[in-house]
DRENDRENPA-84618 format. One record per residue (C-alpha): x, y negated, z. Coordinates in steps of 0.25 Angstrom, whole numbers, plus 5000, padded with zeros to 4 digits. Layout:
<dodos>
XYZ/...
</dodos>
This chain:
<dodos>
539745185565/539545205581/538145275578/537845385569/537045325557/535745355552/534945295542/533545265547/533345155538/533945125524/533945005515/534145005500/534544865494/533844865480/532844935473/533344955460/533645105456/534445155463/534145055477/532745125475/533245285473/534145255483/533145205494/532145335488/533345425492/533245345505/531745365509/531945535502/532945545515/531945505524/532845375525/531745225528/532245145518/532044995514/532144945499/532644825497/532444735482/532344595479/530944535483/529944525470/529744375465/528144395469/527244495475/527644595485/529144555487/529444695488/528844735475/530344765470/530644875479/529044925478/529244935463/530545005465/529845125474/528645135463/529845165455/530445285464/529145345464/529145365448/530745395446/531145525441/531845595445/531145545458/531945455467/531045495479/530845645486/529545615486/528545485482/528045455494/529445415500/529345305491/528545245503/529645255512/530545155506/530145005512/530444905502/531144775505/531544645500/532844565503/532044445506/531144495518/531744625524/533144605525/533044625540/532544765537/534144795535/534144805548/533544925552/534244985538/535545085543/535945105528/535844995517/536045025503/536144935492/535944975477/535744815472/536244805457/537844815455/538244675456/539244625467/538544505469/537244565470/537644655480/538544565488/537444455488/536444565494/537444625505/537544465510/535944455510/535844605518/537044595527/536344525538/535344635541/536044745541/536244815555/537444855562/537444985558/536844985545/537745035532/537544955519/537845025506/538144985492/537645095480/538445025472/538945105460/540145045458/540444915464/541644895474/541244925489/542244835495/541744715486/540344735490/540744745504/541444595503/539944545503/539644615516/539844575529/541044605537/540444685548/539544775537/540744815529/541044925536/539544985534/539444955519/539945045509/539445105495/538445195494/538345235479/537145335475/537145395462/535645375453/534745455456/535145435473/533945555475/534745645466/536045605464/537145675476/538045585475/538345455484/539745365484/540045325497/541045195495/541645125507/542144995507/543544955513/542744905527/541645025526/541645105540/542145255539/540945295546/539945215539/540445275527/540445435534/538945385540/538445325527/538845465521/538345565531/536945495529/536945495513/537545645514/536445695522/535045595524/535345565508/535745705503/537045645496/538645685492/539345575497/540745525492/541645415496/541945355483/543045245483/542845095480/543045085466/542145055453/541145145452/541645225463/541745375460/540745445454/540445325444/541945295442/542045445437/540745485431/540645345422/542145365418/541645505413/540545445406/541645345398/542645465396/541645515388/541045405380/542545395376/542745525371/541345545366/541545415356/543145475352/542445595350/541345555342/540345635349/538945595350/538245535364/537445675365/538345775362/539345705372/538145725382/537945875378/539545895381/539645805393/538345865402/537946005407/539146085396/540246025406/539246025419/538845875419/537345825419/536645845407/536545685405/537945705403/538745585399/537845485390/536345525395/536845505408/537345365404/535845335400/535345395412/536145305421/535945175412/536945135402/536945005409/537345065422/538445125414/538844985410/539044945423/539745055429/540845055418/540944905419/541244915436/542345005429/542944905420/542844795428/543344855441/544444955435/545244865427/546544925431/545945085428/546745175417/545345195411/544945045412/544745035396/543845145396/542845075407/541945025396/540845085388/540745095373/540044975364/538745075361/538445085376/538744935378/537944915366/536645015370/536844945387/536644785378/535344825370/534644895384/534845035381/535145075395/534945225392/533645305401/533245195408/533145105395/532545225386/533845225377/535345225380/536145325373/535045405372/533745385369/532445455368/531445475359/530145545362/530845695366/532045655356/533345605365/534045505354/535645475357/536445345352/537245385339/538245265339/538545305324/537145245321/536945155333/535545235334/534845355342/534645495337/534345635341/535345705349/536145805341/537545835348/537945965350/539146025358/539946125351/539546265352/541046285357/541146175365/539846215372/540346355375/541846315381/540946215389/540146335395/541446425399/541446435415/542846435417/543146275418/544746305415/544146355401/543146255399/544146135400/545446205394/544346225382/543946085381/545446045383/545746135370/544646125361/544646035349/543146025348/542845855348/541945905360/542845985367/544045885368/542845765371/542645845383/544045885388/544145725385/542945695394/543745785406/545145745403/544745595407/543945625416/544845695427/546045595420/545145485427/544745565439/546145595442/546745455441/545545385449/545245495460/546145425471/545445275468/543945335468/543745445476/544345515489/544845635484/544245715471/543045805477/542345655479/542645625465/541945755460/540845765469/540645635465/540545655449/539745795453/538845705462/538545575455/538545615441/537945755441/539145865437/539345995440/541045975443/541745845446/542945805437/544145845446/543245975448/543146005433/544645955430/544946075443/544046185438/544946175423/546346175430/546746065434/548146065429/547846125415/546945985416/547845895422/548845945412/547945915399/547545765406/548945735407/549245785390/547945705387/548545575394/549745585388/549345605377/548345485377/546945565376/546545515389/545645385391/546845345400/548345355402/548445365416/549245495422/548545595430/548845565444/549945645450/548845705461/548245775449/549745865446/549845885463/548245945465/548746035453/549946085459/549146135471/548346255473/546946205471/547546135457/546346035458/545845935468/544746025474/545046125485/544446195497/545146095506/544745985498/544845885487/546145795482/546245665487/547345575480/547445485490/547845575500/548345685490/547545805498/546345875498/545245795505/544145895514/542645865513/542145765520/542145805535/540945705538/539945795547/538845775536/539645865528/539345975537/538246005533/538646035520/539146175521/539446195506/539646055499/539746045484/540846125479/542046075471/542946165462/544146215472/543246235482/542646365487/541046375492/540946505501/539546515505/539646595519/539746735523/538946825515/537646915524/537246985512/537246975496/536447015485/536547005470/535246895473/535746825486/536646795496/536646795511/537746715519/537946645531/539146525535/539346575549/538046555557/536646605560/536146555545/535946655535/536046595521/535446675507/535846605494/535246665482/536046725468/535046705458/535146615446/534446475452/534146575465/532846625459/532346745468/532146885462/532047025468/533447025472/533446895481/532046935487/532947065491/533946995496/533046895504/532347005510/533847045514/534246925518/533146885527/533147025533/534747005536/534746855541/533546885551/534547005558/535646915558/535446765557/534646665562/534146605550/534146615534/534246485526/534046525509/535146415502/535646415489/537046385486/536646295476/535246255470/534146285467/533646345480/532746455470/532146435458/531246545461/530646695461/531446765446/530346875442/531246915430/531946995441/530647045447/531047205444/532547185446/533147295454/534247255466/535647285462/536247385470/537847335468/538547285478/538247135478/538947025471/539946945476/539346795478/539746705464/540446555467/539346465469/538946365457/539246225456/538346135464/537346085455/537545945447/536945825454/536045815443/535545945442/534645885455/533845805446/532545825444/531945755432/530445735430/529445815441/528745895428/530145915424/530545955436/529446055436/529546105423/530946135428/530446225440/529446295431/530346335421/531246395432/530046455438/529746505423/531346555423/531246635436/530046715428/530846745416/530246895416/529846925404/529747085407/529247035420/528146985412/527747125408/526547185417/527247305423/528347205428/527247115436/527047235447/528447215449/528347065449/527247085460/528347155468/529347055468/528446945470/528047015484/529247045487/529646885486/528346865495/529146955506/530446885506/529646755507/528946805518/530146855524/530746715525/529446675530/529346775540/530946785544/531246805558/532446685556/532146575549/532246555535/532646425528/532646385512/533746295510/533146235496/534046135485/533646145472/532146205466/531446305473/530546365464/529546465465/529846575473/531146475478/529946395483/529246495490/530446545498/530446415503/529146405507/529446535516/530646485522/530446425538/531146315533/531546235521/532746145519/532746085505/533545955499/532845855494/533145905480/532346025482/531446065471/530446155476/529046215469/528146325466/528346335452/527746445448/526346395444/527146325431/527446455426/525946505428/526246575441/526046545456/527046565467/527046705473/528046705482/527246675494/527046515489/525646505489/525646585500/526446485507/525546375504/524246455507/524746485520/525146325524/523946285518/523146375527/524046325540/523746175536/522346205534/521446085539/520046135543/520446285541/520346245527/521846265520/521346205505/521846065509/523246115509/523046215499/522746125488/524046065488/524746175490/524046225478/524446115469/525746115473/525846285468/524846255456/525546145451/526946215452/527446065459/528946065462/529445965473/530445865468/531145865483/530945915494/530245835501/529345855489/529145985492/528645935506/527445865500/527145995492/527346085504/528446185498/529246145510/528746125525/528846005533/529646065541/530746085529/531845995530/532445915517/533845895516/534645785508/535845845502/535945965497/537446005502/536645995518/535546105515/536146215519/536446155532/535246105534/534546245530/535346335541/535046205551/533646235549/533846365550/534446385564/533546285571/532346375566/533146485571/533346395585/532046365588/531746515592/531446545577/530046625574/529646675560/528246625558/527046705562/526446755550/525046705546/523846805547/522646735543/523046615532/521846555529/521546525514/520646425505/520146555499/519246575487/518746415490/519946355488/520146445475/518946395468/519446225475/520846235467/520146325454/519146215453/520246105451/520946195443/519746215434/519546055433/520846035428/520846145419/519546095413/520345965412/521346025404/522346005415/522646145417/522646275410/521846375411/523146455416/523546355423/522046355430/522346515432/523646495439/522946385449/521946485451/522846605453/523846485465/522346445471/522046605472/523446625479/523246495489/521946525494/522046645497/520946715485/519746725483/519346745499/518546655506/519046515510/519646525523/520046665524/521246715531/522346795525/523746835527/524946805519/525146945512/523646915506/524346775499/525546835497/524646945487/523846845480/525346785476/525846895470/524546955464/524146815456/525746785452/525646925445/524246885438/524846755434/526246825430/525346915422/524646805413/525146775400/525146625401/526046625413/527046725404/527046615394/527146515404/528246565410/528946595396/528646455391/529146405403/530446485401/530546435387/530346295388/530646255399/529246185404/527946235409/526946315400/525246265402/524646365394/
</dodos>
């Protein structure tokens, strides 16, 4: 392509599922879209595509950043505004997976596509170069697949697939923009059925519905063995066919068998008689209310094919079994597997035999080399190590050496041999396919680099593989709570140690350290996590902790990158229930609880008012790079950062009000304080209220643009896409502050509050819904004690105060609050089951 490509316009061809999420992705990257469906047989002949947005509004998890980009996607029909298609730089279509459908649609739109324009498939499995035989000569070489995975908001991964007459650089421009402007892993999967990720992933769903039915074990006990125990989703195997549709499954499998004919495991391309049987009488799993599972009430029922009917769920994994699953040395963990006789053990080393037997014959026809074929499995279908990763981590010629015994010896689901690249990797130094250099590709027989597309530049440490070493820079100074580094330029870098980077004595020592250093030697600071969450807030349980005085620790190897679905977020109140119970977690004090411990409480808390107002009063600029929650006090450093760069997949909230307290780390501070610059009419209640609400009602933002519209971040903060470019983004951010002649801002002297008025305006809505039965009556004295905090006290409307007074009336009502029975019991029921307390 002659010019560079940008996306200024997008269109999506069908509304179905994932046409719709696909264009709601779209619109959450800022990217004009068009949908296009079928005109309705009467009425608005766009109602189709109309109906189809009402539907992304109420999805959960939601499709869209934010509801009101649901306005953003212009529907369409194909019989009045094909000539749209022209103004359109990338069209997508996610049509039903028929060939002829498909074809017969790429007829109709080929006339109006521009010059430029790139036209994708999502196809999950169809053949590229068929498809491309129904496209017009001179738009073969901008047509390609472009497979997302379901959710596209949520899910990583994308399959890039050329065709034999797609352009190299269509395909490197295509990939560029879904890397960066859609926040995706890319790889270039091969033209075969079900390309990569599907090939595997659903081939690892049949391997172990085979074993499972030798084995004799039961549909929820194979998901107990086959989810989080060996670091796979916790839908594991069966619940995740429910989840994705056993009719879905049906077709996938039947793309297999009818386009593998000549495939080692061809016979095994088919699925048992009880799921063909449950497909035939509608039971479609989630989406049809029963499949292999079904509930009842709060009772989740699974298939017992002994009786043909549903009943509880009673499989359990082996106390044996359980604990060789949790040893941390993989060589252990397999070789036990290999060795034990338990019927669950030797179903699980099945379960990994055939699937790196599979992986190692097919990896030259369906993938590039074998970091595509992981990443893809780690991407698309949620696990925490691909196959050749795990097979690796074990040794990989013990392993090779037990496939080999086990085809001989005809255990295996298939005769064929091991492919002799297998033996040659082994006999290299890395003994494994993953290296520092690169990752085995067949079809060359060498290690093949990362891509070396300029996008990937700004990735400065990618997901990791096994057999490769993440060195997060040069240390500037480390504490047992934190860490200071630097990669070579004018950005200092502060990563947290903490279990889920909650913020104690130590790390506010070490902030205080680390602000004081990087304002002597570097331009700028940038707080990033090496993996999420950003901070799940202030832990008080170490309120009266001592520093260490031994010489610091050296840094531990960095953990897994989290599993794609560990991104969900279910149900909004479940997602809250989920930040009050951590915000409940980081309270687990119960000697802080004690009277004689809340002076030292008090203590702690100002001394997290000063290291938030140290970032706010730096004399370089300071930046939070946020992924993940930030809770609480997490939150509040955010607040006081200059700048914010989040992902879209940022959660972030003041929490604390769920667990009967309010945020004392300067947060209602914060918002007093852009309430009184916002003022309209010197009168700063109209901003206030909301602001209110947002700290009484302990909202958590489901994105980041979320957090926009409840004004935890500034419009001036910047959201990023993927996750893998934040770090990047943030240190940008950071050196054009320090460009433009960087200036700490002034402090405020006078900051005018809504004073005693404003109290008795929020304490009167709190008293009618208390009346109502809405609230509590602790619940009306923790809105009492945030209204107290946020306009000031009880002085007269309008007066002016400084900082250091809001920063008091913090401290001193956290401590009432922290002293009140009710917010104990809270904050232990909370603890103990999990979901919030309204006592």
């Amino acid at each position: 392509m002659s010019n560079p490509f940008i996306v200024r316009k997008a269109a999506v061809l069908g509304a179905g599922v994932m046409g719709a999420q696909i264009a709601a992705h779209l619109v959450n990257a800022g990217v004009e879209t068009l949908l296009f469906e079928l005109p309705a047989e009467s009425g608005n002949p766009n109602a189709n595509v109309l109906k189809a947005v009402e539907k992304l509004k109420k999805q959960e998890p939601a499709p869209l950043s934010v509801i009101d980009r649901a306005i953003c996607i212009e529907p369409a029909n194909y019989e009045q505004h094909l000539e749209k298609l022209r103004d359109c730089d990338l069209v997508i279509e996610a049509i039903a997976e028929r060939m002829e459908l498909k074809s017969e649609l790429y007829e109709k739109i080929a006339p109006y596509l521009n010059d430029q324009g790139i036209l994708a498939s999502n196809t999950s499995g169809l053949s590229i170069n068929q498809l491309a035989g129904a496209v017009p000569e001179d738009i073969r070489p901008r047509f390609c697949g472009a497979h997302f995975f379901n959710p596209p908001r949520y899910m990583y991964l994308v399959e890039l697939i050329p065709g034999e007459q797609t352009d190299q650089n269509v395909l490197d421009a295509l990939e560029s923009f879904l890397v960066t402007s859609l926040g995706k892993g890319v790889i270039r999967a091969k033209d075969t059925p079900n390309f990569t990720a599907n090939r595997v992933g659903v081939f690892s769903m049949l391997a172990t519905m085979h074993h499972a039915l030798q084995s004799g074990l039961s549909f929820d006990l194979v998901d107990k063995l086959t989810g989080t125990l060996i670091g796979r989703p916790k839908s594991a195997t069966f619940r995740t066919a429910d989840v994705v549709g056993l009719d879905v499954l049906v077709h996938v499998v039947q793309t297999m068998q009818d386009g593998l004919v000549d495939d080692p495991w061809h016979v095994h391309y088919t699925l048992p008689d009880w799921l063909q049987r449950l497909v035939s009488n509608g039971a479609l799993g989630q989406k049809s209310g029963k499949g292999v599972y079904q509930k009842q009430g709060k009772d989740i029922l699974v298939l017992n094919l002994a009786t043909d009917s549903y009943e509880l769920a009673q499989g359990e994994v082996d106390s044996e079994i359980e604990a060789l699953l949790k040893q941390k040395d993989p060589v252990a963990r397999l070789a036990a597997l290999h060795d034990h006789p338990h019927p669950q053990a030797q179903f699980l080393w099945a379960v990994h035999r055939d699937l790196f037997h599979y992986c190692a014959v097919h990896l030259a026809s369906i993938a590039e080399n074998a970091r595509d074929l992981d990443l893809a499995i780690r991407w698309g279908f949620g696990w925490e190590q691909g196959p050749f990763e795990i097979w690796q981590a074990a040794g990989w010629n013990t392993v090779a050496d037990w496939i080999e015994a086990d085809i001989a010896t005809g255990k295996t689901m298939a005769a064929a041999p091991l492919p002799a690249w297998v033996r040659s990797v082994g006999e290299k130094e890395i003994k494994g396919v993953h290296a520092q250099a690169g990752s085995y590709a067949p079809v060359t027989d060498s290690l093949q680099p990362r891509s070396a597309l300029p996008v990937y530049r700004r990735q400065p440490f990618p997901d990791r593989l096994v057999g490769e070493e993440t060195v997060y820079g040069e240390t500037i100074l480390e504490t047992d709570a934190l860490r200071m580094w630097h990669t070579g330029d004018q950005v200092a870098i502060v990563s947290f140690k903490t279990k889920k980077h909650t913020i104690d004595n130590l790390v506010l020592q070490g902030m205080q350290q680390a602000i004081t250093e990087a304002e002597h030697h570097f331009r700028a600071l940038v707080i990033w996590q090496t993996e999420s969450p950003f901070s799940l807030g202030a832990n008080l349980q170490k309120a009266t902790e001592k520093p260490k005085t031994e010489a610091p620790q050296a840094p531990s190897a960095p953990p897994a990158p989290p599993s794609a679905f560990e991104k969900f977020f279910k149900r909004f109140q479940k997602a809250t229930q989920t930040a009050v119970l951590q915000a409940a977690r980081s309270l687990d004090m119960a000697d802080v609880l004690m009277a004689g411990k809340l002076a030292e409480v008090e203590v702690m808390i100002a001394h997290f008012q000063q290291v938030s107002q140290h970032l706010r009063y730096s004399l370089i600029p300071t930046v939070a790079a946020v992924d993940g929650l930030a809770l609480g006090g997490g939150c509040e450093f955010v607040m006081h950062c200059d700048r914010t760069v989040a992902t879209m997949e940022s959660y972030i909230g003041l929490v604390e009000a769920g667990v009967g307290l309010l945020p004392a780390g300067g947060g209602c501070k914060e918002f007093a304080l852009r309430a009184a610059r916002n003022a309209i009419d010197d009168d700063p209640f109209p901003y206030l209220k909301h602001y209110f609400q947002t700290v009484a009602m302990a909202q958590l933002a489901k994105s980041a643009e979320q957090a926009k519209a409840l004004h935890y971040l500034k419009p001036a903060d910047v959201v990023v896409m993927n996750r893998l470019e934040l770090l990047y983004v943030a240190k940008a951010q950071a050196l054009a502050l320090a460009e433009a002649g960087y200036r700490p801002p002034l402090r405020p002297r006078e900051i005018m509050v809504a004073g005693a008025t404003g109290i008795a305006t929020i304490k009167s809505t709190l008293v009618n819904m208390l009346e109502g039965g809405f609230i509590s009556e602790h619940d009306y004295l923790i809105g009492s004690k945030i209204a107290h905090v946020m306009c000031g006290g009880d002085i007269v409307a309008g007066s002016r105060v400084d900082e250091e007074w809001l920063l008091k009336l913090e401290r001193t009502a956290f401590i009432e609050l922290l002293a009140t029975e009710k917010t104990q019991d809270r904050i232990a029921h909370t603890l103990k089951t999990g979901k919030p307390l309204r006592n």
